[in-house]
ZAPAGU-514116 format. One record per residue (C-alpha): chain; residue number from 1; x, y, z. Coordinates in steps of 0.5 Angstrom, whole numbers, padded with zeros to 4 digits. Layout:
ZAPAGU-514116
MARLUM   cadena   num      c1      c2      c3
MARLUM        A   NUM       X       Y       Z
...
***
This chain:
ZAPAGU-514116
MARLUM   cadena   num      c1      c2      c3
MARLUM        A     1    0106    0029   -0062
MARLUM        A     2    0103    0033   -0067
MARLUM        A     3    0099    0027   -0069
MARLUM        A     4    0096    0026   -0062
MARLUM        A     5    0094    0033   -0062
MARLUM        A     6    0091    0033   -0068
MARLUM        A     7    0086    0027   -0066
MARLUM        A     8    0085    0030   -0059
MARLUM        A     9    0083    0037   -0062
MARLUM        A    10    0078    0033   -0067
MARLUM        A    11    0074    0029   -0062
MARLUM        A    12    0074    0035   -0058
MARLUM        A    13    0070    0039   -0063
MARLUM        A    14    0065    0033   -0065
MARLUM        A    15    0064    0033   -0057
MARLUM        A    16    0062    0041   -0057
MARLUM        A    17    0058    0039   -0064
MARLUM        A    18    0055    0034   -0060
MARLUM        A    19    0053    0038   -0055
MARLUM        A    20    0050    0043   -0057
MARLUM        A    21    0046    0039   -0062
MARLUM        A    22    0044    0035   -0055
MARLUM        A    23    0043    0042   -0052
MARLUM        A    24    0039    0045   -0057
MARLUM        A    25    0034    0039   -0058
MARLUM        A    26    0033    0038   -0050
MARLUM        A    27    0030    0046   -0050
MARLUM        A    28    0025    0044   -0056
MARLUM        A    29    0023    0039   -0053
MARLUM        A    30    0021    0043   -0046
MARLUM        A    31    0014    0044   -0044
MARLUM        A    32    0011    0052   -0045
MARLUM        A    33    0011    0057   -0050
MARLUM        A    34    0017    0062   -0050
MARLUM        A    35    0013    0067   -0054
MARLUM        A    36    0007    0067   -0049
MARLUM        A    37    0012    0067   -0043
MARLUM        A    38    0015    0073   -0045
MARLUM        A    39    0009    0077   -0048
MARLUM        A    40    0005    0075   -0042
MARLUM        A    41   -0002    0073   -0042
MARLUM        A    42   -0005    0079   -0045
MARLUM        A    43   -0002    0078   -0051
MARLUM        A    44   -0006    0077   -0057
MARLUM        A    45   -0005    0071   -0063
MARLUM        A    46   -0002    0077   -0067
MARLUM        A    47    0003    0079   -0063
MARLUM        A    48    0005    0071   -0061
MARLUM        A    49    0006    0070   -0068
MARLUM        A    50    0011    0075   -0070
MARLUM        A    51    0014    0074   -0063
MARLUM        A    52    0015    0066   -0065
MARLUM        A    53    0017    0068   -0072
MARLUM        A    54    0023    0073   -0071
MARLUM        A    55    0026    0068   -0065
MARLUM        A    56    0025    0062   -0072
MARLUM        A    57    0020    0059   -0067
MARLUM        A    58    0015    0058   -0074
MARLUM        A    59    0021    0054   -0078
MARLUM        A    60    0021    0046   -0079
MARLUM        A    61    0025    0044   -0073
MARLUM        A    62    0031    0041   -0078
MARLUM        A    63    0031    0049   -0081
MARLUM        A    64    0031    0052   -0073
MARLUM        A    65    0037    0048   -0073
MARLUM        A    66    0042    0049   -0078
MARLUM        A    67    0041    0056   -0077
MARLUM        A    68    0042    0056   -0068
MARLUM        A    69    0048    0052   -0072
MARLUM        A    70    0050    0058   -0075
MARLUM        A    71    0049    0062   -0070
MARLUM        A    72    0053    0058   -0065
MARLUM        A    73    0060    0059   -0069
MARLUM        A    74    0058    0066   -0071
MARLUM        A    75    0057    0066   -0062
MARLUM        A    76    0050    0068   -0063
MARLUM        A    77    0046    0067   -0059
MARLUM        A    78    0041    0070   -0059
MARLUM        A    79    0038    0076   -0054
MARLUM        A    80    0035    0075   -0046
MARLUM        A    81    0029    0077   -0046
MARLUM        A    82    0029    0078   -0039
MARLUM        A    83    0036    0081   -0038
MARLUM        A    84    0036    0086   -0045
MARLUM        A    85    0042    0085   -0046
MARLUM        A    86    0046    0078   -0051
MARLUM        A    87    0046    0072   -0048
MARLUM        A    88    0053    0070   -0049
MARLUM        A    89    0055    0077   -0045
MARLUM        A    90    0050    0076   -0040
MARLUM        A    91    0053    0069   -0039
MARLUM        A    92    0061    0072   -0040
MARLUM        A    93    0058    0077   -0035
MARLUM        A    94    0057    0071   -0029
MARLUM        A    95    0064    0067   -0031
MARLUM        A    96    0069    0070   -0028
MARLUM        A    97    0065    0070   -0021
MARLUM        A    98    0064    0062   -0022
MARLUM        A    99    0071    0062   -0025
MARLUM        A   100    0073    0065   -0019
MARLUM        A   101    0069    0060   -0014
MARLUM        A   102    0072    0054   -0018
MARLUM        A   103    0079    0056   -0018
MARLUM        A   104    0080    0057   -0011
MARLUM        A   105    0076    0050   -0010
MARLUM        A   106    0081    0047   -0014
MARLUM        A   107    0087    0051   -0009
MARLUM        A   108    0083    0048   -0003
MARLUM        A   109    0084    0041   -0006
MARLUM        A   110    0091    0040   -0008
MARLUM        A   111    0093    0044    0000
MARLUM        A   112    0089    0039    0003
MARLUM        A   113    0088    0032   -0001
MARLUM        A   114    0096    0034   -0002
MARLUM        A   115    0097    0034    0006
MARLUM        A   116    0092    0029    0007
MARLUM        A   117    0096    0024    0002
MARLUM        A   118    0103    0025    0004
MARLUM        A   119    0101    0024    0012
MARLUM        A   120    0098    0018    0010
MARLUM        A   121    0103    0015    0006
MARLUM        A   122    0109    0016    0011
MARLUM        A   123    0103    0013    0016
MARLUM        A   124    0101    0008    0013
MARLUM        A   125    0097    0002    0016
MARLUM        A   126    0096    0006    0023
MARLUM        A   127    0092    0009    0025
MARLUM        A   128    0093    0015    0023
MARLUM        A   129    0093    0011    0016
MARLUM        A   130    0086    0009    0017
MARLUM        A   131    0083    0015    0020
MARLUM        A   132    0085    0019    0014
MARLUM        A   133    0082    0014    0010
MARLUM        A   134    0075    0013    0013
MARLUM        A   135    0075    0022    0013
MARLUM        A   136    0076    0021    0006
MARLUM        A   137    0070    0016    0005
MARLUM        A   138    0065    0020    0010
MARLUM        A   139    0067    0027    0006
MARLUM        A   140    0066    0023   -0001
MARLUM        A   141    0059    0020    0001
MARLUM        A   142    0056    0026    0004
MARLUM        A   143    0052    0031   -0002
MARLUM        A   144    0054    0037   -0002
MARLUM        A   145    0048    0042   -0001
MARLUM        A   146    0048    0038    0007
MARLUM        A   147    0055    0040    0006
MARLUM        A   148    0054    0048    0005
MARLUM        A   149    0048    0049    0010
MARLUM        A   150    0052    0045    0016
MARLUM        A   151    0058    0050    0014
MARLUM        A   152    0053    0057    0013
MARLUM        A   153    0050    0054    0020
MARLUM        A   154    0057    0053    0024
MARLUM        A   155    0062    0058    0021
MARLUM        A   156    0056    0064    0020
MARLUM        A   157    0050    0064    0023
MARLUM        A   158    0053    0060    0030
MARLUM        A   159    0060    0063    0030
MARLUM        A   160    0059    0069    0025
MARLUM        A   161    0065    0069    0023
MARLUM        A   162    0064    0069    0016
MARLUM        A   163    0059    0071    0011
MARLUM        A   164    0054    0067    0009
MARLUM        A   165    0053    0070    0002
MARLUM        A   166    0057    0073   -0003
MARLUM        A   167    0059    0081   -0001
MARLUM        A   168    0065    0082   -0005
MARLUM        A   169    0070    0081    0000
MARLUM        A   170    0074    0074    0000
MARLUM        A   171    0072    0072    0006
MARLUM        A   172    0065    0071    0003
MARLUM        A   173    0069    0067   -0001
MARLUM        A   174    0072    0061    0003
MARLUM        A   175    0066    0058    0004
MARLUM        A   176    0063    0056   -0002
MARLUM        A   177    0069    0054   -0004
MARLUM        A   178    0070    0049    0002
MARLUM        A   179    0063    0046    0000
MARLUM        A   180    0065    0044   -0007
MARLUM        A   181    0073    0042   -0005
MARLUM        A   182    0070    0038    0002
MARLUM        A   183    0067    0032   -0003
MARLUM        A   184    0074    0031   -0006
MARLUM        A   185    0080    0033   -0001
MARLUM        A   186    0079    0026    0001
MARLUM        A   187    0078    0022   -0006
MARLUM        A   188    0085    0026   -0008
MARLUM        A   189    0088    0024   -0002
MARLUM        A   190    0088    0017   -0003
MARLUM        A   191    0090    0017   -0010
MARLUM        A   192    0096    0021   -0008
MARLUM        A   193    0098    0016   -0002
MARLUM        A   194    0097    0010   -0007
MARLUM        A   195    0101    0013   -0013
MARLUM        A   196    0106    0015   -0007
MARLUM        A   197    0107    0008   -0003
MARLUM        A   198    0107    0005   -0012
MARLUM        A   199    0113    0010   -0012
MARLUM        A   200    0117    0008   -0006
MARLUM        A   201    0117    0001   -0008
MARLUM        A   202    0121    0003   -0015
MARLUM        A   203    0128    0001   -0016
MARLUM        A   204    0129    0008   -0017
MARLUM        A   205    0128    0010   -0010
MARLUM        A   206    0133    0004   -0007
MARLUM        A   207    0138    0008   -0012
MARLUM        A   208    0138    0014   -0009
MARLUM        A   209    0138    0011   -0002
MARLUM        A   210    0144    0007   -0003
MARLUM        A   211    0147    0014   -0006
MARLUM        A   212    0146    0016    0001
MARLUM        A   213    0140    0021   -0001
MARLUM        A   214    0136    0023    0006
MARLUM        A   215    0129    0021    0006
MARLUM        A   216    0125    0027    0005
MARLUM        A   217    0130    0029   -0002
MARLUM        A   218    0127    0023   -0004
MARLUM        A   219    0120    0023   -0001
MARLUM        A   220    0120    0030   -0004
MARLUM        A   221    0124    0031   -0010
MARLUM        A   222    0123    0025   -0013
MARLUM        A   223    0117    0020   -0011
MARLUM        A   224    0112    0027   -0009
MARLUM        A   225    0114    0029   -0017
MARLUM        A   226    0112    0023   -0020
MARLUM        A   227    0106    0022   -0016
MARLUM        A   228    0103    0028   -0021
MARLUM        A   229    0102    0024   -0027
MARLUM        A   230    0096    0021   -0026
MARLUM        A   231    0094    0027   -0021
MARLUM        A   232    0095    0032   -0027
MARLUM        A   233    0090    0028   -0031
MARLUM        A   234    0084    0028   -0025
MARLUM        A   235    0086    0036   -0023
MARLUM        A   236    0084    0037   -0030
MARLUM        A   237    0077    0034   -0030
MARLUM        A   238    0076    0036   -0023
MARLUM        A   239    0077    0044   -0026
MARLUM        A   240    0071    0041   -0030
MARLUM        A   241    0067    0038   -0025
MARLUM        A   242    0067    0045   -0021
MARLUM        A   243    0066    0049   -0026
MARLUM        A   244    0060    0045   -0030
MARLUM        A   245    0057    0042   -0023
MARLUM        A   246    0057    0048   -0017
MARLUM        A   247    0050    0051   -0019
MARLUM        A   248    0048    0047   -0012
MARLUM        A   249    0053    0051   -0009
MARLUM        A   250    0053    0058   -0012
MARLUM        A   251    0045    0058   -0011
MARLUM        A   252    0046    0056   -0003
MARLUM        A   253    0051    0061   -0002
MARLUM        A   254    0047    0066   -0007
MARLUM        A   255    0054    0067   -0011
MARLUM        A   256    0054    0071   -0018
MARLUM        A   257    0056    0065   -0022
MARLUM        A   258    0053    0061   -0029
MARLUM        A   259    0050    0056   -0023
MARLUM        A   260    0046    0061   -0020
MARLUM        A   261    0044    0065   -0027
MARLUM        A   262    0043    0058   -0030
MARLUM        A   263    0037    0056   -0025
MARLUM        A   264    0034    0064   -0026
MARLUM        A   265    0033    0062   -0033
MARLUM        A   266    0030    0055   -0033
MARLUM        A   267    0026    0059   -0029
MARLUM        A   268    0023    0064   -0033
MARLUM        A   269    0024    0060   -0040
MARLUM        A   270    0029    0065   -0042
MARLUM        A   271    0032    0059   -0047
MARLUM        A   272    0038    0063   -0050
MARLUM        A   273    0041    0064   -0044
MARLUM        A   274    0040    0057   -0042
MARLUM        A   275    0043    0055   -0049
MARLUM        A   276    0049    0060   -0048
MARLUM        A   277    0051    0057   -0041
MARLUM        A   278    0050    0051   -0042
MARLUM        A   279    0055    0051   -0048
MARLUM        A   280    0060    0056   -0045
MARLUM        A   281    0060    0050   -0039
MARLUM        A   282    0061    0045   -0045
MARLUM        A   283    0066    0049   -0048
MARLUM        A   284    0070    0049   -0042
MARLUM        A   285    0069    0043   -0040
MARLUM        A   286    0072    0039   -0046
MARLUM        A   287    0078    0044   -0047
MARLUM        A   288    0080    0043   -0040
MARLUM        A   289    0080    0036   -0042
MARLUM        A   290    0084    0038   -0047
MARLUM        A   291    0089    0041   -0044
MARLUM        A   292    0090    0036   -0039
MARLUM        A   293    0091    0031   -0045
MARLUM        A   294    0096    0035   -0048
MARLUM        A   295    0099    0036   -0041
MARLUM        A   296    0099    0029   -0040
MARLUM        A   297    0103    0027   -0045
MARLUM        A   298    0108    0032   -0043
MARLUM        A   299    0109    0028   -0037
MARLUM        A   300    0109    0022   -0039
MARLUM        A   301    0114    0020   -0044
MARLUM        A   302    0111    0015   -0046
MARLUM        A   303    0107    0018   -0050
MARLUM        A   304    0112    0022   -0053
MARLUM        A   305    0115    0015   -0056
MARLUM        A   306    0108    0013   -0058
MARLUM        A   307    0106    0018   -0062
MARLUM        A   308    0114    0020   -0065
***
């Protein structure tokens, strides 16, 4: 295990160097000036240049990044020109607000894939079967900016009973959340049902129904838990995907998150912050990753033989 966990935390740290460094070159390469921008126009050439020198804009790209390098592992990155403030905390400041958002999107898809799954599973190949399938597949196919905007129109603007935009109450919440979890209610749904009906054809499940066990002991208490294993894996990387892609959602529903404050910055060429966020989602991302790999092999006895 000790074997496993080291190679997994090595591929993950050559992941986030590579990212950073993919991050880094991407920015440099954008068209504009940051000096010109955050000076204005009225700027003189004086002024640009002593602006471009203390943002080490005036050094050789390869010396710009070993020095962004060294900032990155000291989290460094640099001050927001339009916030004032360290663009590592304007981006910590947004977090917990996308946090939030993609945490309660992950809730939302677990009740909902589980039950879609399971009612699939004991139903299967009737109707009700196939209605949850062709649901599964409309919700996948379905983008979701179109998604948020039928949901603020039916549940805010028509029924008003829910906020449209973040107020700081809970409710204002569900929404968002729906419009990120909707996509993948179904996805999960028709893996849950897969791994449940492969489950029920083991010879285990005959064994405990020869022992005299009821259908929802079995149903419940063993396929439903061996079910998780490749469910695990997904949840894992679905946290990611949350976190890493609901900057559509965040702005639709004008959520303080990094999604909403990553596009500010592209706007306004505040790159530090940029470079903060997109790192910080990277960082997130891959260590999710991780924990699902070491989940999995906790689950997954298997793996435990292979790697003693």
């Amino acid at each position: 295990m000790t074997a496993f966990l080291g190679r997994r935390l090595a591929q993950a740290l050559l992941q986030i160097w590579g990212a950073v460094t993919i991050v880094f070159i991407a920015l440099r390469v954008l068209p504009g000036d940051p000096a010109e921008l955050i000076l204005g126009s009225q700027a003189t050439p004086e002024q640009l240049k002593e602006l471009r020198a203390e943002l080490g804009l005036g050094e050789p790209l390869p010396a710009q990044y070993l020095h962004h390098l060294q900032d990155v592992v000291r989290l460094d990155f640099g001050q927001s020109w339009r916030q004032g403030v360290g663009a590592l905390d304007a981006c910590l400041e947004r977090l917990g607000s996308t946090l939030t958002l993609s945490a309660w999107a992950m809730v939302l898809t677990i009740v909902l894939g589980f039950l879609a799954g399971s009612f699939a599973a004991r139903h299967a190949n009737t109707v009700a079967d196939h209605l949850v399938s062709v649901s599964s597949l409309v919700g996948q196919a379905l983008p979701p900016f179109w998604i948020g905007i039928m949901l603020s129109l039916i549940f805010a603007r028509w029924l008003q009973i829910l906020p449209s935009t973040a107020d700081g109450t809970m409710a204002s919440l569900l929404l968002p959340a729906l419009t990120l979890a909707l996509p993948f209610v179904g996805w999960l749904g028709r893996l849950v049902r897969t791994g449940i009906l492969e489950e029920m054809n083991q010879d285990y499940v005959r064994t405990a129904r020869a022992k005299g066990l009821s259908g929802r002991v079995v149903f419940y208490v063993h396929v439903l838990r061996n079910t998780l294993v490749p469910v695990v894996t997904m949840l894992g990387l679905l946290m990611g995907y949350f976190i890493a892609n609901g900057v559509i959602v965040e702005v639709i529903f004008a959520w303080p998150g990094i999604g909403s404050l990553l596009v500010d910055s592209i706007t306004f060429r505040d790159y530090a912050v940029v470079e903060a966020i997109l790192t910080v989602i990277t960082v997130c991302y891959i260590t999710l990753n991780l924990l699902v790999d070491v989940l999995y092999a906790y689950l997954d006895p298997r793996i435990q033989l292979e790697n003693a």
